[in-house]
C-alpha positions in Angstrom: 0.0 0.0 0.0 3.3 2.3 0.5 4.3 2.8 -2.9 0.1 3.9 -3.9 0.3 6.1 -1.2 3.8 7.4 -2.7 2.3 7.6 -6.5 -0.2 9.3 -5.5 1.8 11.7 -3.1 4.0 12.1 -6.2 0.9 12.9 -8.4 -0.5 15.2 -6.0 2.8 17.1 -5.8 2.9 17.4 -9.4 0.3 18.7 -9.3 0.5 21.5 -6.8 4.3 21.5 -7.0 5.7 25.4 -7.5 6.3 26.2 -11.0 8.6 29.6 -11.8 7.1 32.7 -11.4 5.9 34.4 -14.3 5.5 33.2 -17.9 9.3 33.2 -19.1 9.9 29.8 -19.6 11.1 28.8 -23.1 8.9 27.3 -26.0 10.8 25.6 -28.8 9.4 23.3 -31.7 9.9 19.8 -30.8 10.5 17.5 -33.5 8.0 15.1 -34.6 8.5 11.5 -32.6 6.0 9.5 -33.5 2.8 9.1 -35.1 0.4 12.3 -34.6 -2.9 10.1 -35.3 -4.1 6.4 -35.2 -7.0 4.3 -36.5 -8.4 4.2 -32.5 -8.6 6.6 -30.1 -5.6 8.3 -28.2 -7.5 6.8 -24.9 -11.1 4.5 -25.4 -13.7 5.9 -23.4 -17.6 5.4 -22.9 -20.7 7.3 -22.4 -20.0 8.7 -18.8 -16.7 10.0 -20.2 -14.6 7.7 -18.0 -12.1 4.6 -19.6 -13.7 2.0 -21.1 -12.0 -0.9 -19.2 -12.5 -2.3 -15.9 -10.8 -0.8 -13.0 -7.7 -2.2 -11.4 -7.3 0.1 -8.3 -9.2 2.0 -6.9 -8.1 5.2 -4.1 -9.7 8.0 -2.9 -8.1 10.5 -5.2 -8.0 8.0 -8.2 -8.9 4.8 -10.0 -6.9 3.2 -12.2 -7.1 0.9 -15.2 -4.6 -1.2 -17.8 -3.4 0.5 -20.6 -4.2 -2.6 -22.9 -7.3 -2.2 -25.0 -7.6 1.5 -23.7 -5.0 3.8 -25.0 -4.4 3.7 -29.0 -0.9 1.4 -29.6 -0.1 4.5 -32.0 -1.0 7.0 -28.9 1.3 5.0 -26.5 3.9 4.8 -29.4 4.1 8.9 -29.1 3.4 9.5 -25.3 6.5 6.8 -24.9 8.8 8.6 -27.7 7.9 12.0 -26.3 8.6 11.0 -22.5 12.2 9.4 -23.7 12.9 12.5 -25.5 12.0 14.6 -22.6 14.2 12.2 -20.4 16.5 12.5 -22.4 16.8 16.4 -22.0 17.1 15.6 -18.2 19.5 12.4 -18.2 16.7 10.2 -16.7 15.8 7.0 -17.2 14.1 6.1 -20.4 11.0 3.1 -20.7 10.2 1.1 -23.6 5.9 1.4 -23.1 6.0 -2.5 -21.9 4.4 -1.1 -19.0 1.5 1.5 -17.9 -1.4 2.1 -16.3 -4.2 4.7 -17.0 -5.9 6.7 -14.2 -8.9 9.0 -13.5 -9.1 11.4 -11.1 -11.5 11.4 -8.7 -11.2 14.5 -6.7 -9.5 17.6 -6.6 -7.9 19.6 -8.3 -7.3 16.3 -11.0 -11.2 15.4 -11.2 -11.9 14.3 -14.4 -8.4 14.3 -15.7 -7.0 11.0 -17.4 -3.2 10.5 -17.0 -0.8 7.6 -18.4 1.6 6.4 -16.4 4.7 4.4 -17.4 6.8 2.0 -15.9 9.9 0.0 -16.3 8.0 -3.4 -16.9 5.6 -5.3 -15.5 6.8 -6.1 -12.5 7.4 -2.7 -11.0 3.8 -1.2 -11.7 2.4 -4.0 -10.0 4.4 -2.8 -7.0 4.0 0.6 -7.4 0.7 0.3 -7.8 -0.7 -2.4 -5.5 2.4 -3.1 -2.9 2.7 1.1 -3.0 6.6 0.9 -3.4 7.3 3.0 -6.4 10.6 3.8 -7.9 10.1 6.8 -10.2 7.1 8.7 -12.1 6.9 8.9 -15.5 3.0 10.2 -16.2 1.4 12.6 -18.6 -1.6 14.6 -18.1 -4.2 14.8 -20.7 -5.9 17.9 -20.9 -8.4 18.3 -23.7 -9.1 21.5 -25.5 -11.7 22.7 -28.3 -8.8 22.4 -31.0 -6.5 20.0 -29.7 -5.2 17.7 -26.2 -2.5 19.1 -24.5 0.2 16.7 -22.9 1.7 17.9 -19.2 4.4 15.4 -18.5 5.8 14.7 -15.5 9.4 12.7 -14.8 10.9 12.0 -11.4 13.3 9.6 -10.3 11.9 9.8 -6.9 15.2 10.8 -5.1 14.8 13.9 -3.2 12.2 16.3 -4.5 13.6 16.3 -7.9 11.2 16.3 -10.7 10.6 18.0 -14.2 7.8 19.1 -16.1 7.2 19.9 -19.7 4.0 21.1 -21.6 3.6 19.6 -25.3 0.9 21.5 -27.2 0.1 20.4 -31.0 1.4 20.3 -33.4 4.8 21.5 -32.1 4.8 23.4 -29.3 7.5 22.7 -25.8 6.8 24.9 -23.0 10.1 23.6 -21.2 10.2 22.9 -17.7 6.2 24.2 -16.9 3.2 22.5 -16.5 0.2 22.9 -19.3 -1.8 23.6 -15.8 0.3 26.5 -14.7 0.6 28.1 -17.8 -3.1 27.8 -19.1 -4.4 26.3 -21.8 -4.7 29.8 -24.4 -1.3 30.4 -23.3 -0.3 26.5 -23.9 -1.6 26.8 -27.5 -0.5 30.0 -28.2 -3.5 32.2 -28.4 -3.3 35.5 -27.5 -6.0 36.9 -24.1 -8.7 39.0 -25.9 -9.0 41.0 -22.8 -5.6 41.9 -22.9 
């Protein structure tokens, strides 16, 4: 139950985690690392807007579900290029997409979100996820939009409080080392404030 408790402390913190002040962060084209569409959908879902798979775990801040038969193999073939490339720019650990889960939040601030979570192999979500004794974090945040889904990654290697976020916003866009939450979704894709 430790390393649940830990994913989701890390989640949470990702979530609230301080971001740097202001909106100077750099946003650079990021080149294209895998396919930008599929024949499925990026994550399967049903009527009530929640996965279409049977849950695996369930917590009070969120449930979570297998990645097989719910997230698009072309989908998981760019969310796992983009989170090596972004590992890459931190010297982390890269994973291969053997491994992940899906989850929903269920309150807070996350409600409603979907998030893809990747893991080394097999073996280590199980005990991340059910034994709670979790390693690292590799997850992305979905967040949809009228015109396209942003992707907020998250990478930590769980030692200390040392993490790293990035915001990728179609077709190109890398707000480096922010969150899509902090900096908005206009501002994310690049559309100017009418009021301002």
């Amino acid at each position: 139950m430790r390393g649940t408790l830990m994913l989701g402390l890390v989640l949470m913190l990702s979530a609230c985690a301080p971001e740097p002040a202001g909106s100077d962060h750099e946003i650079v084209r990021i080149p294209a690392l895998g396919p930008s569409s599929g024949p499925t959908p990026m994550v399967r879902m049903n009527a009530q807007e929640t996965p279409d798979g049977p849950v695996v775990i369930k917590q009070i801040k969120e449930e979570y579900y297998s990645c097989a038969g719910l997230v698009g193999e072309w989908f998981l073939k760019l969310v796992v290029a983009e989170m090596n490339f972004l590992a890459r720019q931190g010297e982390m650990e890269r994973m291969d997409g053997s491994a992940c889960a899906v989850s929903l939040g269920l309150q807070g601030v996350g409600t409603g979100r979907i998030k893809i979570h990747l893991f080394r192999d097999p073996a280590e979500a199980n005990d991340c996820l059910f034994k709670r004794k979790c390693s690292m974090a590799r997850n992305v945040t979905l967040i949809p939009t009228q015109t396209a889904v942003l992707r907020s990654y998250f990478l930590s290697d769980l030692q200390g409080s040392e993490y790293v976020q990035h915001c990728l916003a179609p077709p190109d866009k890398w707000h480096k080392g922010v969150s899509c939450e902090y900096i908005g979704k206009a501002a994310a894709l690049g559309v100017k404030d009418p009021r301002s």
